[in-house]
N, C-alpha and C positions, 0 to 999 in steps of 0.2 A: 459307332454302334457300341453299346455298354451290355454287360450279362449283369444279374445280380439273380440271389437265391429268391426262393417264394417267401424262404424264412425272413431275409430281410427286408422283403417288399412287404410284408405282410405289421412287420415292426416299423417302416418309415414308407408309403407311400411316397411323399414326397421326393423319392431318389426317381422318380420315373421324370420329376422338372428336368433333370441336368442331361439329356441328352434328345435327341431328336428318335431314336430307335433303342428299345432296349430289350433284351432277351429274357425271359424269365424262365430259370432252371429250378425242376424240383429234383432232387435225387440225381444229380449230373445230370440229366435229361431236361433239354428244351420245353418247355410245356405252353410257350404265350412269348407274342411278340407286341410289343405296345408301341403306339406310334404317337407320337405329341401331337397335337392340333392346335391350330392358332383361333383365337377371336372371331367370330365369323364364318369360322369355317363349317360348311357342310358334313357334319361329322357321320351323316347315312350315306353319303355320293362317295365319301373315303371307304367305309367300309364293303360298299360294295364293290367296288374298283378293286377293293383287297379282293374281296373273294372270287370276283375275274379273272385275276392276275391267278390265283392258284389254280382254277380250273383250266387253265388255259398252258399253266405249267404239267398239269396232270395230261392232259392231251399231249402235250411235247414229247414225253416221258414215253406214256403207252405207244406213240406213233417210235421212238423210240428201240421199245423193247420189238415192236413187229416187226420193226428191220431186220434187226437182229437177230430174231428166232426165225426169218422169212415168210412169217404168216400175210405180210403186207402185199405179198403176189397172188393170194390165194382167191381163187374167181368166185367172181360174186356169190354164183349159186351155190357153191361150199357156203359161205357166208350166211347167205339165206336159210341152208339148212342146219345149223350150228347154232344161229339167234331160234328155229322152230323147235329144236331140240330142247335147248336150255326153257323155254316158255312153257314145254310140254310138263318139263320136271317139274318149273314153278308152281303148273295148279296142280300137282298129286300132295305137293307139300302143304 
């Protein structure tokens, strides 16, 4: 995996050829992960696969954090009434 700034990708495109994964940082921050693609290849099936893959890492995380905080025991009907709660707020807003 390679990092390179926005400023330099922004001056050479080109540097995104030389590796298979590359990180793009603006301001020492991460901002864009670029992935090479081959000939043929299904370049929508890749990128949804990405965004699977992070939706599925966001589930990992939050299942996660409920361990953690012990919310993950908390019985349905709390549950129920928590998701009624917040819906209530949404239409006053």
């Amino acid at each position: 995996m390679k990092t390179v700034s926005s400023r330099d990708l922004k001056n050479n495109p080109g540097i995104l050829a030389d590796s298979d994964v590359t990180v793009v940082y603006s301001r020492s921050k991460p901002m864009a992960v670029c992935v090479s693609v081959s000939e043929g290849e299904d370049v929508l099936s890749l990128a949804d696969a990405m965004l699977q893959m992070r939706a599925q890492r966001a589930l990992e995380l939050a299942r996660i954090m409920a361990r953690k905080s012990g919310v993950d025991k908390m019985p349905d009907r709390e549950i129920d009434a928590e998701i009624g709660s917040l819906r209530v707020a949404r239409r006053k807003d």
